[in-house]
C-alpha positions as CSV (number, residue, x, y, z in Angstrom):
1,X,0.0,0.0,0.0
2,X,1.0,3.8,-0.6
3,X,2.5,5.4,1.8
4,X,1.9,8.9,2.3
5,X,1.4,10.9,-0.8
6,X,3.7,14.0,-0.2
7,X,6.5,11.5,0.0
8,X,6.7,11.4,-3.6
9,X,9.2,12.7,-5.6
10,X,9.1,14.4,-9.1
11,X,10.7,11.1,-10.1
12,X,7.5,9.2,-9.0
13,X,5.1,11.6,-11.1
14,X,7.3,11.4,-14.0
15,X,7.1,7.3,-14.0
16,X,3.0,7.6,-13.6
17,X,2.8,10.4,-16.8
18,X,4.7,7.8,-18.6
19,X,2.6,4.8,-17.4
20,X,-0.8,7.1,-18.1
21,X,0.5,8.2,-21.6
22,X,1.2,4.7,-22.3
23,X,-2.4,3.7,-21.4
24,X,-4.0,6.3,-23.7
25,X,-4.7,8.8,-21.0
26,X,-3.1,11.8,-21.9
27,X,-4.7,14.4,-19.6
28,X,-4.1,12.1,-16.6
29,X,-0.1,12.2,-17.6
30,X,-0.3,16.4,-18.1
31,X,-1.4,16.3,-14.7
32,X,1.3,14.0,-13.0
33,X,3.6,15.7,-15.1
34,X,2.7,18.9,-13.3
35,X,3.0,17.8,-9.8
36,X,6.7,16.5,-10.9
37,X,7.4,20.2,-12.5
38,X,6.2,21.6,-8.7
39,X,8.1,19.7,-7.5
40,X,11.6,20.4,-9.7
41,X,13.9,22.9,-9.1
42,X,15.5,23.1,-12.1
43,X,13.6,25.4,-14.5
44,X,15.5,23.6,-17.3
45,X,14.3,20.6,-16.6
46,X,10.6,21.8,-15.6
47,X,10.2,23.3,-19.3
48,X,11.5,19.5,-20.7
49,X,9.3,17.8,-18.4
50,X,6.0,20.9,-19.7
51,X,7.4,20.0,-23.5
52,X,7.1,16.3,-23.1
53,X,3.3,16.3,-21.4
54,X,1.4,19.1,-22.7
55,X,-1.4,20.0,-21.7
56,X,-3.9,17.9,-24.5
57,X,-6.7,20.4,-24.7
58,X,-5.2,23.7,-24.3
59,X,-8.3,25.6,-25.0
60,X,-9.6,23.9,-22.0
61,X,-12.5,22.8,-23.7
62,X,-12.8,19.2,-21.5
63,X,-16.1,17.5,-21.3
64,X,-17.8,18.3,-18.2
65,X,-20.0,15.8,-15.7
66,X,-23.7,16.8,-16.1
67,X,-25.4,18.4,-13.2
68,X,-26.6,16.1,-10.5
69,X,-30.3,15.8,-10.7
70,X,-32.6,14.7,-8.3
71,X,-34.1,11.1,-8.3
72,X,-36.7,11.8,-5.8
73,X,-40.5,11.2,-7.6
C-alpha cells in the first residue's frame, strides 16, 4: 500500500505520466507531469518535463459531468 502521498518525488510523477501516456490517458499524464514540475527545481528541466506532457486540450475545452439531478418522484 502507498505510503503517504507527499513522499513522492518528481521522479515518481514522471514514472506515472509515462505509465498514463502509455495507457492512452493523456490528460491524466499532463497532470502527473505537473506535480513533478512543482516539485523540480531546475527550470530547465521543468520546461523538458512541460514540453514532453502538454497540456492535451489547451483551450480547455474538456467535457464536463452533467449536473446532478434529483431522483426523488
Amino acid at each position: 500500500m502507498l505510503g503517504d502521498p507527499a513522499d513522492l518525488t518528481a521522479a515518481d510523477h514522471l514514472d506515472g505520466a509515462r505509465e498514463m501516456a502509455a495507457a492512452g490517458r493523456p490528460f491524466l499524464a499532463h497532470l502527473l507531469a505537473e506535480e513533478a514540475v512543482r516539485r523540480t527545481v531546475d527550470p530547465a528541466t521543468a520546461a523538458g518535463i512541460r514540453a514532453a506532457f502538454p497540456d492535451p486540450d489547451p483551450n480547455g475545452d474538456r467535457l464536463t459531468c452533467p449536473p446532478a439531478t434529483s431522483s426523488t418522484p
